[in-house]
N, C-alpha and C positions, 0 to 999 in steps of 0.2 A: 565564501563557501556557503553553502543551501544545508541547513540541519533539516530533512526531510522526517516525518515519525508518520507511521502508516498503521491502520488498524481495519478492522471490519469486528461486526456483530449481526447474527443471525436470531432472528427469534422460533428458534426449534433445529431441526437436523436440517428439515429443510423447510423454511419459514422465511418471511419478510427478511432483506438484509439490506444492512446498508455500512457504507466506508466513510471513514476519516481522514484525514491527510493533514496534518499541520507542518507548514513551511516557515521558517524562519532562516534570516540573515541576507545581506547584502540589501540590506533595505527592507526586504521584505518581510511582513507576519499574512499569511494566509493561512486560512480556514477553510476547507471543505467537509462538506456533512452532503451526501449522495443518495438518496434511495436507490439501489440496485435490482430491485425485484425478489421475486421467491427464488432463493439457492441453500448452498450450504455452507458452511464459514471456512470452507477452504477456496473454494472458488471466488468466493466474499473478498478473501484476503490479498490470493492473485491478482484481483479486479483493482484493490485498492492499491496494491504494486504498480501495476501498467498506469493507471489514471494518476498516480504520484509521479512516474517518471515522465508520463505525456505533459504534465504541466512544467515538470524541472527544463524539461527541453524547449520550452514555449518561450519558457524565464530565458533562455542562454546561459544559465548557469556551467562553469566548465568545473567545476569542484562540487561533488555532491556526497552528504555522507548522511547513509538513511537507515532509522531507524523502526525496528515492527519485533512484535511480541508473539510473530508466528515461525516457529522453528520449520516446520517445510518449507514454507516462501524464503527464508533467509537459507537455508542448507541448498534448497533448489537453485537460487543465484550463485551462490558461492561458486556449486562443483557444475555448474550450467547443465542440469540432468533433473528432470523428472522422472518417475518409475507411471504413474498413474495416465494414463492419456486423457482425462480427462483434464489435467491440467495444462499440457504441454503446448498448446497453442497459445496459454497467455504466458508460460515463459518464454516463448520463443518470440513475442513482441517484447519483453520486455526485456530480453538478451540486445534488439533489435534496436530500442529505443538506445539501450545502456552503454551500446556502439558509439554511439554522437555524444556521449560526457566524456572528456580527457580524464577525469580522474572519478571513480565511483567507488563508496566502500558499503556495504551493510552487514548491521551489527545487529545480532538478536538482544533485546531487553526483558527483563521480566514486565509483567503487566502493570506493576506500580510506578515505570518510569514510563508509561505509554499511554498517561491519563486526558492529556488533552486529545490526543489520536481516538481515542475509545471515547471520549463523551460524544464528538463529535459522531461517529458510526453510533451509537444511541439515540442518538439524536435522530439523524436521517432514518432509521425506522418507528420513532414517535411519532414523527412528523408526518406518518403516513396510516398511521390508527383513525 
């Protein structure tokens, strides 16, 4: 099984963002830190959803259970609906992706069990000051 933890950080409403993604298990520890561009930390967050599950499917992982400290990206997979259209094209990749895992769960966290996910999105918009 793939313990996936997913995060984004925005610097402002709409400011530099960038994602985190930390993978562990089955061998694996990866680290991803991303600059995404100028958005805002919803769409930050979706971004860092799709490019989490782009990698878990790369992996072949058929067991995947991911974790993110964003209550609409975690609410939006559950009931597979977004309200906002501005986000529904990246659920709908990542409905898409979440097709090809036999078994997928996600679980919202509070922000202090999502600290390696969040340095990393920190990170990837330092790294770009």
């Amino acid at each position: 099984m793939l313990e996936i933890y997913i995060d984004a950080a925005s610097a402002g409403n709409l400011g530099k963002s960038g994602i985190g993604i930390y993978i562990k298990g089955e061998g694996h520890q990866i680290k991803i830190s991303e600059y995404i561009g100028v958005t805002n930390n919803h769409i930050a967050e979706f971004t860092a959803l799709v490019r989490a599950l782009e990698e878990a499917v790369k992996l072949g992982s058929n067991l995947i259970s991911m974790r993110s400290d964003s209550k609409i990206v975690v609410s939006s997979v559950e009931k597979a609906y977004v309200k906002n259209e501005e986000f529904k094209p990246y659920l709908a990749r990542a409905l898409q992706l979440i097709e090809e895992i036999d078994l997928f769960f996600i679980k919202w966290i509070p922000d202090n069990q999502n600290k390696a996910a969040d340095a990393l999105a920190r990170q990837a918009i330092q790294n770009q000051k």
